[in-house]
NUVEX-373579 format. One record per residue (C-alpha): residue number from 0; x, y, z. Coordinates in steps of 0.1 Angstrom, whole numbers, plus 2048, in hexadecimal, padded with zeros to 3 digits. Layout:
NODE  num    X    Y    Z
NODE  NUM    X    Y    Z
...
//
This chain:
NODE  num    X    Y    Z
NODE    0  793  7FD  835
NODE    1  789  7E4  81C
NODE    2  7A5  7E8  803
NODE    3  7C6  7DD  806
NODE    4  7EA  7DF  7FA
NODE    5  807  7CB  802
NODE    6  803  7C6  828
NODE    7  820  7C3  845
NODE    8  822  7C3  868
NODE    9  836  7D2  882
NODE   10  83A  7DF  8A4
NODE   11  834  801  8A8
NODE   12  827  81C  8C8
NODE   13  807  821  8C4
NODE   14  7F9  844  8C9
NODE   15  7D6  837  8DA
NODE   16  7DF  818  8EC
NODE   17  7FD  826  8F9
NODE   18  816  80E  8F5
NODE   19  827  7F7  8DB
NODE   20  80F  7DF  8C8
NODE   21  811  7CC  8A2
NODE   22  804  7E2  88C
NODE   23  7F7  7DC  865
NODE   24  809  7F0  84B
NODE   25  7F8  7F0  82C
NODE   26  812  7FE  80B
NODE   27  804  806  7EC
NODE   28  825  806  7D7
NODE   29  844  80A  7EB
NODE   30  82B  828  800
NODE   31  81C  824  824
NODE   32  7FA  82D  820
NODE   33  7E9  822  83D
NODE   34  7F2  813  85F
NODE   35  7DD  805  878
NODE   36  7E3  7F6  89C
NODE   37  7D3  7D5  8A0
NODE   38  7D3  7D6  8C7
NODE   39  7B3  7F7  8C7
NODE   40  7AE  7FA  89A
NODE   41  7BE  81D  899
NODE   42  7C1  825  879
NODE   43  7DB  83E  869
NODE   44  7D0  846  841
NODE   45  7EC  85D  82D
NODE   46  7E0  86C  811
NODE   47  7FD  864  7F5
NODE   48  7EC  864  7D4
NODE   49  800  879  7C3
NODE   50  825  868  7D1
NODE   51  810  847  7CB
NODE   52  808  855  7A2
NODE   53  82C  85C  7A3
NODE   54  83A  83B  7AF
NODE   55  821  828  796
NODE   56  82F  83C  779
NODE   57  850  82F  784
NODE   58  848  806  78E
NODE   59  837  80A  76D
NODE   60  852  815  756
NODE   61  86C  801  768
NODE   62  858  7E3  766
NODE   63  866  7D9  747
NODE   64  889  7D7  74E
NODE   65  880  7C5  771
NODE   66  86F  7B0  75C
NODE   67  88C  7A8  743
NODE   68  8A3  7A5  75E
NODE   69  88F  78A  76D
NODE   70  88A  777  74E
NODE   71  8B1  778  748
NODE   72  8B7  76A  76D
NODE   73  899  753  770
NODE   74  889  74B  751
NODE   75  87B  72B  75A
NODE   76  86B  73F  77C
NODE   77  863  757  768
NODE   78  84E  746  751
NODE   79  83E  733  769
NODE   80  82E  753  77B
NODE   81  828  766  75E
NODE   82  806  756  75A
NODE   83  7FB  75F  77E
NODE   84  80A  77E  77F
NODE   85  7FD  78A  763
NODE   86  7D7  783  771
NODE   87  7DE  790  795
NODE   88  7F7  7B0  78B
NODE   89  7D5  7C5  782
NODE   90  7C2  7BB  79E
NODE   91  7DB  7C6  7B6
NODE   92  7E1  7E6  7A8
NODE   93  7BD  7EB  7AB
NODE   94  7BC  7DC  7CF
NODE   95  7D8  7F9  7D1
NODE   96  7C3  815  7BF
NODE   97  7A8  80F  7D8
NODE   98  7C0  811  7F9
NODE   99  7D1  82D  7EE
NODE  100  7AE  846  7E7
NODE  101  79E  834  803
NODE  102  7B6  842  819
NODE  103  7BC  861  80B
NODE  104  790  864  810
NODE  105  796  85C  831
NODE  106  7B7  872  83A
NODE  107  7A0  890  82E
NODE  108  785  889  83C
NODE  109  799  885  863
NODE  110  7A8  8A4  859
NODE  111  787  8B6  852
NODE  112  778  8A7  870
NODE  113  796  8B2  886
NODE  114  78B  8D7  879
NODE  115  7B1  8D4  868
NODE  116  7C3  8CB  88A
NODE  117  7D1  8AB  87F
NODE  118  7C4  895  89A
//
């Protein structure tokens, strides 16, 4: 999958290998939306558009006060990054956009594939 969220790692069983490996998570927001062993590249897509819509309405309107709140603790800091931020911000949320529909396509498309099985 070409786009991507915020990405960690962990160690988690994996369903097709068979035993514990690192596996990508990829968040879009504070959701999972897609995680994928890097020992055999399964992939697990979870369609959450409408939590993700959800969550966005909330980063958004909260962004404000995070955003006072961190001027009032770092203001220097603040300053410093607001240049950057304010470039990169839209481009991640449309990196995020992209991951979250991308696997929501995907998700559907197992699940049609599947004949509605799940797997």
């Amino acid at each position: 999958m070409g786009a991507k969220g915020t990405i960690e790692h962990a160690t988690l069983a994996c369903h097709r290998c068979g035993r514990e490996t690192r596996h990508e998570l990829a968040y879009a927001g504070r959701l999972l939306v897609v995680t994928t062993c890097l020992t055999c590249g399964t992939a697990i897509e979870r369609d959450v558009r409408r939590r993700y819509l959800q969550d966005l309405r909330h980063r958004m309107l909260s962004k404000p006060g995070r955003m006072a709140r961190r001027l009032c603790r770092h203001p220097v800091g603040f300053a410093g990054s607001l240049p950057r931020t304010a470039v990169r911000k839209p481009w991640m949320l449309v990196d995020e956009v992209r991951l979250v529909w991308s696997a929501a396509a995907d998700a559907r498309r197992r699940h049609s594939d599947d004949g509605g099985r799940g797997r």
